[in-house]
Structures are given as C-alpha cells and as structure tokens.
C-alpha positions, 0 to 999 in steps of 0.5 A: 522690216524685221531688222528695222523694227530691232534697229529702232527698238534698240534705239529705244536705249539712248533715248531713255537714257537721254530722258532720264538724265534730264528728268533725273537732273530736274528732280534734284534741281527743284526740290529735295529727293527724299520728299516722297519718303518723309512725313511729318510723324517720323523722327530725324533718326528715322529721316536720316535712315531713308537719307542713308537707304536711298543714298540721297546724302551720296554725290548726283552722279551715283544716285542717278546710278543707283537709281539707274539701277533700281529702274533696270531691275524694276524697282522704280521707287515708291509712290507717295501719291498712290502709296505702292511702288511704281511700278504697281502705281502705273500697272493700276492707273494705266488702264483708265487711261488707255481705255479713255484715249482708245475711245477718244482717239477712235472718235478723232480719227473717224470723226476727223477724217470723214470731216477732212474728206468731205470738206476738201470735196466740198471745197469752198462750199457751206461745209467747207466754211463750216468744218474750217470753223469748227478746226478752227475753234477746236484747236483754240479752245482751251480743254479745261473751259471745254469740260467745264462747259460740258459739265454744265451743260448735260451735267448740271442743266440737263442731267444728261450725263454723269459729271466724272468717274468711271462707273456710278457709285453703286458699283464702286460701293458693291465692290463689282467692277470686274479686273479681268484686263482692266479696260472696264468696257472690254470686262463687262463684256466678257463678264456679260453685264450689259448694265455695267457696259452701258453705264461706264459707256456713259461715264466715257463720253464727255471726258473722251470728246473733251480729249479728242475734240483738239484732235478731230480739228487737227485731223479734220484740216490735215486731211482735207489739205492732204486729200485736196493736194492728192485730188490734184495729182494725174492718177485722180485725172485719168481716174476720171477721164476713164469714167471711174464712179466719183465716189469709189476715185475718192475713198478707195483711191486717193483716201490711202495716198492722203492718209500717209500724213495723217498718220503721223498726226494720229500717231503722235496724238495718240502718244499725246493723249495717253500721256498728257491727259491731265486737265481732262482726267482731273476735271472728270475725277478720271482715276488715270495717269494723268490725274496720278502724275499732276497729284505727284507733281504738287506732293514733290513725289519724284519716284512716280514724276520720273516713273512716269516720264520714262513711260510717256517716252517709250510709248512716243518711240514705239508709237513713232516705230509704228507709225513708220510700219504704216507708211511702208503699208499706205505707201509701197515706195516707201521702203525702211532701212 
C-alpha cells in the first residue's frame, strides 16, 4: 500500500506538468499576460518595467520557465482580484470552500445512499417511481435557477434563511469571526459560541443543497443500480436461504459490495465541488474560491487562473489516490500494485 500511494504521488509531477503547459499556453493565447500588473494611473515607463521584471517582452517557452520556477519555490504571482500573492489569496479563500463542500458533500452521500438503497429494495414501487423522478430533475436542473429559486422562496417570501454569506453582518461589523482554522462551524465551537455555530449553520444551507442536490440525484441512481446488481448475486441468496434478517442481508452485507462504485462518483464529486463551485459561491456572495477564480477570469488576472488550475489538479489526483485506497478497503480482492 505504501509503495503504491509514493508511485501515485510521484505521478502527481507529469500531470501538473501537463496542466500547466496547457493552462499556461491558453493564458498567453487569449490575452495579454501583464494585464494583472497594470492599472490605468501607471506610466509607460512604469508598464515596461513590470513587462521587464516579469519577463513577459521574453520568448513563450522561457516565461513558462520562469514562471515554472517561481510555482516551485512558491511564488505563484500576484493576485490582482484578491490584491496579495497567490499563494496567500488560495490559503484565505480556501476555507470557505471547503467548509461549503464538506457540508454538501456530506449531505449528497447520506441523503443519496439512503435514497439509492431504499429505492432498489422498493423496486418498481411508489418510491422507486418517486426517488427515480426527483434524480431525474436533480441532475437536469440548472444550478444557478436552483439558487435563485431557493433565494426566493425561504429568502424573499418567507424570510426563512439568510439570502448568502457566511455569517450576518453583525459579526462581520464586530470583527468576531474567529481564524483558528478557518472552517467557521469548527471555530465557533472551539471558541464556544453556540450564537456563531448556529447562525453560520444558517448561512450554510441553502448554498450547501443548491451544491449537492446534483450529487445526491447521481448518487441516489448509482446506488440503487449498483445495489439492485449486488441483490441479485448467490451470496444475497444463500444469505436468505439460511433465513439472515432482511435488514441486516441489506445494510451489512450487500450495502459494502455496492458502495465500490459509488465511491468513485463521490470521489469525483467531491474533487468537483470543491474546485468548480463557482455559480453556486456567486449567487450566495460565498467568499470561496470559486467565486475568486470567476472574478479573476473577467479581470484577465492569469497568476490566480493558472494558481488556481494547478490547485484543482492536485486535489483531483490525490482524490483519485484516495479513492483507490477505498477500494482496497470495500473490496479485499482488490489488491494495488
């Protein structure tokens, strides 16, 4: 196990390698490179020393290495949008998003496999027709007219919920936000303000079902197909033959064999929203990185696009690793190599 998790982090090289030449290339395509350096109050003088500095009046293939450079010592740039390095401007924004998928991420694998198991024992029942529907919808429907409809509803008509954010204006105006590890559930608990727990539990709901609801429908129909092939299989049959109780066969014994292909999905759900959260963090005014890389993209500030590329392909690679690892757990015959 061991050795196979150093072979696949040492994969980890070419691949952002890979994606970097081709976020890298794409940058110098589509616009000009300095754009996130340069404001409309600095003089030519001054636009030709950043053109010098950063080497950008230098052929492609030596800015990539420069640049290539800088990204091993850790100095990915500045960030126009967020006004601090990189570096600094993913450490700040990261948290948000990783609380928001944790919780939505959580939700879609409870809410999708309890879905997914009890509709492939109800098969072709109410239920069934029901939990087929709503996957149906939830993997059809837009995310952005999802939160705007949300928004309206328990916003807007009922005052329900918070319309974005992630905590009220009273502790943002206070300056009382705890930055212990930046996860603002996990803070104010260990600070022990229930107040502060509660209301940015509040602030979490809508953004984090907006975020899962896609999932929980992948889930829901991924499982239920997996656990209606598992059902099927000898073992489920002698299980009942030797008069096992129905619901110990289902949840101890064929719920592990049909997780195997579940986890997949979830592990590349997972790698998805935390990366790729952007309407969702836009409409809920979410201060995460999906909302910082849309903002980068319309201000052409390509030190956090590229910044933030690189970062979305580590997570995948070593969600893909981990993924793996699960197998080998779910599945003893699987055996990594």
């Amino acid at each position: 196990m061991a050795n196979y998790i150093i072979k696949r982090l040492l994969l980890l090289i070419p691949v952002l390698l890979g994606v970097s030449i081709i976020v890298f290339s794409l940058t110098r395509i589509t616009g000009n490179p300095a754009a996130g350096y340069i404001n409309e109050k600095m003089t030519p003088s001054q636009i030709e020393m950043v053109y010098e500095k950063y080497h950008f009046n230098d052929p492609v293939l030596d800015q990539y290495g420069y640049w290539l450079k800088g990204i091993v010592q850790l100095d990915w740039g500045w960030s126009k949008t967020a006004a601090m390095p990189v570096t600094d401007a993913i450490a700040y924004y990261f948290p948000a998003t990783l609380e928001l998928t944790l919780i939505s991420i959580s939700l879609a694998i409870f809410v999708g496999i309890y879905l997914g198991i009890a509709s492939s024992v109800r098969r072709n029942k109410p239920f069934d027709h029901a939990t087929r529907v709503i996957s149906l919808v939830g993997v059809s429907l837009p995310v952005f007219w999802l939160a705007l409809i949300l928004q309206f509803v328990f916003y807007y008509y009922f005052g329900l919920l918070p319309s974005g954010g992630r905590a009220s204006n009273t502790y943002y105006l206070a300056q009382t936000l705890p930055d212990i590890t930046g996860l603002l559930l996990v803070d104010s608990l260990l600070i022990g303000n229930l107040g502060l727990f509660k209301d940015v539990l509040w602030h979490l709901i809508m953004p984090a079902v907006t975020l899962s609801f896609g999932t929980i429908a992948i889930v829901t129909r991924i499982m239920r197909n997996s656990m209606l092939e598992v059902l099927s299989l000898d073992y489920i049959k002698t299980a009942r033959a030797k008069g096992l109780n129905e619901r110990s066969i289902i949840w101890k014994h064929a719920r592990k064999n049909a997780m195997i292909p579940t986890t997949t999905v979830i592990g590349l759900s997972f790698g998805g929203l935390l990366g790729g959260a952007v309407l969702t963090e836009s409409i809920f005014s979410w201060p995460g990185l999906g909302r910082w890389s849309a903002t980068s993209i319309k201000l052409f500030d390509y030190n956090s696009v590229l910044g933030f590329c690189l970062m979305v392909a580590v997570i995948y690679v070593v969600i893909n690793l981990a993924v793996d690892v699960m197998y080998a757990y779910l599945d003893p015959r699987v055996r990594l190599e």
